[in-house]
N, C-alpha and C positions, 0 to 999 in steps of 0.2 A: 584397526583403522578402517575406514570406511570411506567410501565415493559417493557425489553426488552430479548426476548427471545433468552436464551443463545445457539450460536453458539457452534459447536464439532467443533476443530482445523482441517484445511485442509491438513497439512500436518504432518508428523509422528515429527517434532520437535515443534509442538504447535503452526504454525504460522496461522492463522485465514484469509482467502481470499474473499474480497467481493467484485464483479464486482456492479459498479451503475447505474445506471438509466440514459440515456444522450439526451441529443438533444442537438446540433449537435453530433454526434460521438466522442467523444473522446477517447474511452476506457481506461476510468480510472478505476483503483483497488487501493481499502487502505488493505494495511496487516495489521495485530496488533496481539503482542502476548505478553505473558507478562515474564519476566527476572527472578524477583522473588515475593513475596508478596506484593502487592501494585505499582509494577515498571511497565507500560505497556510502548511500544513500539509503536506508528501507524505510518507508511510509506503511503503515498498517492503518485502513480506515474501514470501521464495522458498525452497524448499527445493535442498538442495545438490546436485547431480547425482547421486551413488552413493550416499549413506547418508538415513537421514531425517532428518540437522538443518535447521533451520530458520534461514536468514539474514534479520535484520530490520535497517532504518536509518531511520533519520526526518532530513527537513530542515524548518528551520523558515524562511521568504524574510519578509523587515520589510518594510515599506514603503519603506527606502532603497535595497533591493535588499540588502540584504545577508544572511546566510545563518549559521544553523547547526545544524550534524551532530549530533544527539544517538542517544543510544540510547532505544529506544522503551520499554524495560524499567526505565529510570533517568531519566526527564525532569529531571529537578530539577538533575542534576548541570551540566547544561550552560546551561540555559536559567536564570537565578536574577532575572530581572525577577517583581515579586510581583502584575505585573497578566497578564501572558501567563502564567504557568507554569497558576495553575487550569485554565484556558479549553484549554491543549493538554493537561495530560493529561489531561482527561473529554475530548476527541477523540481520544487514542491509544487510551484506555481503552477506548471506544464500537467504534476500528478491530480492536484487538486483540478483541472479542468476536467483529466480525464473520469479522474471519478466520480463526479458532477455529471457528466454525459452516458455513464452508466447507470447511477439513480435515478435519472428521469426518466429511464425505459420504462421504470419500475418493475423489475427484475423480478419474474411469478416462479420461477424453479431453484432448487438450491440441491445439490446432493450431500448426505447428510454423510457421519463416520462409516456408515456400513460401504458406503459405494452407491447407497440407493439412491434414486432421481426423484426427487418429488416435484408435481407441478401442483398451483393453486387454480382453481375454477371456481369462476363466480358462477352461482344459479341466475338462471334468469328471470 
């Protein structure tokens, strides 16, 4: 058995941000925060290694443990319970802002699996 040391939410509505670890760069971040007892949300959004699209997935875990895939950009389609669907998507909606507001830094450093920090510089 193993522990994992509980995260303080990064944002004032509880939404938990974790940049990963990459080689090649992709900077991807999973949000996750949870709705209500036992409901957790995690969002995974990364860009694809050679072009700029954007890879997005959400999962939704119930409290029986059970699980599902939706697309971040279509909640409704998969999730069709009429007490969870509001509640998730004003948190994809809330994630997808903040990840939008982190792309448009456009983001020049990424630390890869080893721990190491790379930054990009332009020549001038």
């Amino acid at each position: 058995m193993w522990f994992e040391k509980k995260q303080s939410p990064d944002t004032p509505s509880g939404i938990s941000i974790k940049s990963k670890p990459e080689s090649p760069p992709e900077f991807g971040r999973t949000y996750t925060t949870a709705t209500e007892p036992g409901v957790v949300i995690k969002v995974e959004i990364k860009n694809w290694r050679y072009c700029s699209d954007t890879y997005t997935t959400g999962v939704l875990t119930q409290p029986d443990g059970k699980w599902i895939i939706f697309d971040v950009k279509r909640v409704a389609d998969r999730i069709i319970d009429p007490v969870l669907l509001p509640a998730v998507e004003s948190v994809v909606k809330e994630i997808l802002k903040i990840d939008a507001a982190f792309r448009k830094t456009k983001p020049t450093e990424f630390t890869d699996e080893k721990g190491v920090t790379w930054i990009r510089k332009v020549q001038p």
